[in-house]
C-alpha positions in Angstrom: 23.3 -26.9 16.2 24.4 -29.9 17.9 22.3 -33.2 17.1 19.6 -31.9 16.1 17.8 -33.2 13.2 17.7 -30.9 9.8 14.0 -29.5 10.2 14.5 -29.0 13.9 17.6 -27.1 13.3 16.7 -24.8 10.3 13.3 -24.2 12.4 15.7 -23.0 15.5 17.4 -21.0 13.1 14.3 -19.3 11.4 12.8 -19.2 14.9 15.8 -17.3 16.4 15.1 -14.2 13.5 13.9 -11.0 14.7 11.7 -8.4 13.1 14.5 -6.8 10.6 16.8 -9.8 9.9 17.3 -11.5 6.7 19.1 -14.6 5.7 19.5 -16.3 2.6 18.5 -19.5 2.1 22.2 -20.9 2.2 22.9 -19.4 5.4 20.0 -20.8 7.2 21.7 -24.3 6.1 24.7 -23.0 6.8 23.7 -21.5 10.6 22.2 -24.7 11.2 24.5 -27.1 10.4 23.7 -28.1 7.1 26.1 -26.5 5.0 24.8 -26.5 1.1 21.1 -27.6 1.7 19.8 -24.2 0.8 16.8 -26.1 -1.7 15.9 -28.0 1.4 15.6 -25.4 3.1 13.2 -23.7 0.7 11.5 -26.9 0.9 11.0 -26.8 4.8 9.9 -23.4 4.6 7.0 -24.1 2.0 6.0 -27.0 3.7 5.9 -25.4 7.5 3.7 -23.1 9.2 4.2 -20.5 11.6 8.1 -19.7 10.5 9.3 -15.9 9.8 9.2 -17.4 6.4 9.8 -13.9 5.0 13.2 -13.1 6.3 14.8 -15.7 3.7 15.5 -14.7 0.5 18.0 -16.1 -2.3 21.0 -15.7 -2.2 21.0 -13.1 -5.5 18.6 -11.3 -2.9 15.8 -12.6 -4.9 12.3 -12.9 -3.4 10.2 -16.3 -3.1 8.3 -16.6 -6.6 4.9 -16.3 -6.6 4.5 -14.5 -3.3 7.0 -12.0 -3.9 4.4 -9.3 -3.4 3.6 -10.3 0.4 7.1 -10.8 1.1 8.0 -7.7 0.7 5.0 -6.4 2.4 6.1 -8.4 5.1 9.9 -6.9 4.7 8.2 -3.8 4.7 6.6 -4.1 8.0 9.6 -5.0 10.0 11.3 -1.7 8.3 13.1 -2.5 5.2 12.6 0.0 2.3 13.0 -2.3 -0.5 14.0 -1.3 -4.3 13.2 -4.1 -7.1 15.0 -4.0 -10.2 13.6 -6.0 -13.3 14.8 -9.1 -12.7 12.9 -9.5 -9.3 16.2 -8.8 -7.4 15.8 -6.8 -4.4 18.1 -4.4 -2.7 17.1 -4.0 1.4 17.9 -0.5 2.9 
């Protein structure tokens, strides 16, 4: 991502998703140059407004606690059919 700063890049990279893409939290970091700053990235993304928010998920395909229910609303709307297991784990299709 060149020299761009960490919230500039992870924004590029969350602003670059489209309506059925979903990332994990460490390959947002990753994508934008920030390789194992998947927490911070979390961080950014409850602190910011106006981000696709709800195409990041954990990396054990968990959804964000707390809202979990609107996230996968939100999943739902761009076309995922998603199955929950018991633990809170999701499975896109």
């Amino acid at each position: 991502m060149g020299d761009l700063g960490f919230e500039a890049a992870v924004r590029q990279v969350i602003e670059s998703t489209e309506p059925g893409d979903v990332l994990t939290y460490g390959e947002v970091a990753a994508e934008a140059g920030f390789p194992g700053a998947a927490r911070a990235v979390g961080n950014l993304l409850r602190s910011s407004e106006g981000l696709p928010w709800w195409r990041v998920v954990a990396a054990s395909g968990r959804l964000s606690p707390r809202i979990e229910s609107d996230q996968a609303e939100r999943l739902r709307a761009e076309g995922h059919e998603i199955d929950v297991d018991g633990s809170g784990r999701i499975r896109l299709r």
